[in-house]
C-alpha distance (Angstrom), angle and dihedral (degrees) to the residues before:
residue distance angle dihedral
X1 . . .
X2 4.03 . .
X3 3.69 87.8 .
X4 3.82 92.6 42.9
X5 3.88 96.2 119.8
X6 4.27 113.4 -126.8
X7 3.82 129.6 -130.3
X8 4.18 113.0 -141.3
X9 4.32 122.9 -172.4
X10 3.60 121.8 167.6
X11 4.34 102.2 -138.0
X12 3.80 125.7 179.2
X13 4.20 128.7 -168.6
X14 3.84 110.8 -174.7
X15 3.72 119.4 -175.1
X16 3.80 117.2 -150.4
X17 3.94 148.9 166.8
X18 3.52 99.7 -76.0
X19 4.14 103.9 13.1
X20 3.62 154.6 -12.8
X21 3.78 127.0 -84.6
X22 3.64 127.7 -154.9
X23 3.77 133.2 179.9
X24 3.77 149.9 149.6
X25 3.95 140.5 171.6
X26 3.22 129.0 -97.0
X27 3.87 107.8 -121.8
X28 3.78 117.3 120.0
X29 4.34 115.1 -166.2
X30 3.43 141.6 -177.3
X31 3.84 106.2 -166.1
X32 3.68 107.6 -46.7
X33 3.77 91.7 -23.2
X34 3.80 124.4 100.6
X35 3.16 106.3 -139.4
X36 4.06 104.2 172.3
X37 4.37 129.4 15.5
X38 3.44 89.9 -174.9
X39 3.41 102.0 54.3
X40 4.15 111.8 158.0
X41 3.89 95.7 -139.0
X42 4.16 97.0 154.7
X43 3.61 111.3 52.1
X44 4.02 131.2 175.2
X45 3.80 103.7 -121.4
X46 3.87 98.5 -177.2
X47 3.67 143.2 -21.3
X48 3.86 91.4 -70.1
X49 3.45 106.0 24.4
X50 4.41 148.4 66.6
X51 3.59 140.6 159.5
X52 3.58 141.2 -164.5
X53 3.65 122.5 -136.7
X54 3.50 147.3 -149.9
X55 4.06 139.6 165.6
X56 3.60 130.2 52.1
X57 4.21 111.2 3.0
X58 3.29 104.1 -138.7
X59 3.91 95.0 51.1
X60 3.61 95.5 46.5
X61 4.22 89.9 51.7
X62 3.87 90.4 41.8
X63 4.39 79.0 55.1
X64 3.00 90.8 45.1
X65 3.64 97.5 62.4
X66 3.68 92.5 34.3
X67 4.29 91.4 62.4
X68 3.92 94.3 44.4
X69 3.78 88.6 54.2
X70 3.98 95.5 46.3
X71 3.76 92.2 48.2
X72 3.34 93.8 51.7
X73 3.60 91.9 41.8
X74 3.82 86.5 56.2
X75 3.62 96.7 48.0
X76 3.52 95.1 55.1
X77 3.58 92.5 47.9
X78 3.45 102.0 52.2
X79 3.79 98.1 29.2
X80 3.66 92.0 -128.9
X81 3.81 128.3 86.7
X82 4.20 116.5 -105.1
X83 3.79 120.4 -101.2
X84 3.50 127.5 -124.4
X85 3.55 99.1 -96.4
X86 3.85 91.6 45.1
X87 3.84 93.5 58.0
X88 3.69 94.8 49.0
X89 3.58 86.4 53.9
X90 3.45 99.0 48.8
X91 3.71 87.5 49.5
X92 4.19 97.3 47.6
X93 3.65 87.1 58.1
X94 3.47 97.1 51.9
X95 3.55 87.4 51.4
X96 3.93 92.5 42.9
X97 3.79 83.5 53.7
X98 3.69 92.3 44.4
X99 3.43 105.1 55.1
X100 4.58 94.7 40.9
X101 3.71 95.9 48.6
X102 3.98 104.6 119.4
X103 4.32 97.7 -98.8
X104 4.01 138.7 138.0
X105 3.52 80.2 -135.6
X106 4.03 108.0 52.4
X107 4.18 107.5 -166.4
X108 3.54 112.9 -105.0
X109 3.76 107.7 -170.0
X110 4.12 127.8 145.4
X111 4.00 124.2 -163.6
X112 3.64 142.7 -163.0
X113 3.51 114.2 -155.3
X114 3.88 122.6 -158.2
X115 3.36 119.4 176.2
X116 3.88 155.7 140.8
X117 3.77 146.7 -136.8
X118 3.68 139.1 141.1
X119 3.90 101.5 -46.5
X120 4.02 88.2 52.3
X121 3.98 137.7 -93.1
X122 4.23 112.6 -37.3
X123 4.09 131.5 179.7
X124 3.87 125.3 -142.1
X125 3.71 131.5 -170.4
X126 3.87 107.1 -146.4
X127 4.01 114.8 -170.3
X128 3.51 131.6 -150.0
X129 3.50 86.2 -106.0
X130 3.91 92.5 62.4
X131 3.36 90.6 -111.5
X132 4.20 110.7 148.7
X133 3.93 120.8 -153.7
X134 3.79 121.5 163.8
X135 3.78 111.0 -133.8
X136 3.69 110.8 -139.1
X137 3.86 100.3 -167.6
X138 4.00 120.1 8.4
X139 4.16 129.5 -22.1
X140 4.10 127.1 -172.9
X141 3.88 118.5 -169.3
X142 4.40 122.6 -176.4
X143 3.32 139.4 47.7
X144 3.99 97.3 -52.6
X145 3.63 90.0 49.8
X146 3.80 98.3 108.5
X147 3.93 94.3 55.2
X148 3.77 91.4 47.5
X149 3.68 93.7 50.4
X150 3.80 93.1 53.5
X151 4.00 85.5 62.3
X152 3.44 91.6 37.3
X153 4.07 91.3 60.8
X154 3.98 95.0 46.3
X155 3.74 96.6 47.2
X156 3.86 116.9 23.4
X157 3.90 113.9 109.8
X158 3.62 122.6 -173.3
X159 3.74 95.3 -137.5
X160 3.75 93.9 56.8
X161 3.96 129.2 132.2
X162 3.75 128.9 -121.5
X163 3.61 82.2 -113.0
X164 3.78 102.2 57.6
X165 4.05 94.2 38.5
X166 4.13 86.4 51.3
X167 3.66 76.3 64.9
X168 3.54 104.2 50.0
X169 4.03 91.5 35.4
X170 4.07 84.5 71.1
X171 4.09 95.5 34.7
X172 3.88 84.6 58.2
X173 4.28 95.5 42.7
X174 4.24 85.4 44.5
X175 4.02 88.5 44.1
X176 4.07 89.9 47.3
X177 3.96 90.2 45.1
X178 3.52 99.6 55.3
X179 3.58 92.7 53.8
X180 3.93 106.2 34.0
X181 3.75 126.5 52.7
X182 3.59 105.6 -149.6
X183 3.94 80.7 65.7
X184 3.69 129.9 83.7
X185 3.52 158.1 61.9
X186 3.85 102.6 102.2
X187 3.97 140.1 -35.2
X188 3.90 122.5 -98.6
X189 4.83 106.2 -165.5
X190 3.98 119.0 -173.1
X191 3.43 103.7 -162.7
X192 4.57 110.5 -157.1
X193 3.60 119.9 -163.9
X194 3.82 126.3 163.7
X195 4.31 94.4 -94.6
X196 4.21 91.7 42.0
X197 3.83 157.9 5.9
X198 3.87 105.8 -137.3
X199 3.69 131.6 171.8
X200 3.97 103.5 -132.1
X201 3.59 104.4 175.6
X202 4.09 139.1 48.8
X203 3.12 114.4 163.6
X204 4.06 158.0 142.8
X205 3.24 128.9 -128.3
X206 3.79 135.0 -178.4
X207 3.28 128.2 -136.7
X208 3.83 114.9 -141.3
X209 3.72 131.5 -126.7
């Protein structure tokens, strides 16, 4: 296990006046190797709904899969499309089912869910563990997390646009790349408001020396 080699992601979810915004760089490792810079770790999994991710690659694409099928799945069965809540827990149980089924390689995969339905836009923080928790102001998951969170604390408002936290979503992904390895290579935001799910940013950025 001391030579089992570790994934690392830097991911941000921001909750705002008028939205949530999610984003996360773009550097893929393997130990000390980079293996990807243009990793896709925010992706739009339906007309209401994107996540973040972080962990082991091929479990968090395999989920990835699994939640666009179920939601559409539900949709059509219900004729009516999923709330927030009910896609976050559709997701933490795939995840809770993920990470217990009997393997020498357990699933580790963690999500940030931003989404929106009737009641408005909401954020959730879903753990490898399944575990669901809706974030009510700001939430950073991988390796870069720490950094991010200490500009999260001194500059997060609660009345804040989409437009300033866009901002602070890539001044928290540049702080966490300058100081953590596993994180780099650019900065990929999804902004979700009540009309839209847009991808605002794609971007580089350099990390200096």
């Amino acid at each position: 296990m001391e030579n089992q080699l570790k994934t690392g992601t830097t991911t941000i979810g921001i909750v705002c006046k008028d939205g949530v915004v999610l984003a996360a760089d773009r550097r893929a490792t393997a130990g000390h190797m980079i293996v990807d810079k243009k990793a896709e770790k925010t992706h739009i999994i339906s007309d209401n709904f994107a996540v973040t991710i972080a962990g082991t690659v091929s479990d968090a694409q395999l989920v990835i899969k699994l939640i666009r099928a179920e939601l559409k799945l539900k949709e059509v069965r219900t004729y009516k499309a999923p709330t927030a809540k009910e896609a976050a827990n559709l997701l933490g149980g795939i995840l809770y089912g993920n990470l217990r089924r009997p393997s020498m390689f357990p699933g580790i995969a963690h999500f940030l869910l931003g989404g929106k339905d009737k009641e408005g836009t909401h954020l959730y923080d879903l753990f490898p563990d399944g575990s669901v928790t809706q974030i009510r102001d700001y939430v950073s998951s991988g390796s870069g997390s720490v950094f991010a969170y200490g500009v999260l604390e001194t500059q997060y408002k609660s009345d804040m646009l989409t437009s300033e936290a866009v901002k602070l979503a890539v001044k928290c992904v540049n702080t966490a790349l300058q100081r953590d390895s596993a994180s780099g290579n650019g900065v990929d935001v999804i902004v979700i408001n009540n009309k839209d799910i847009r991808r605002v940013v794609q971007r580089e950025l350099v990390c200096q020396l």
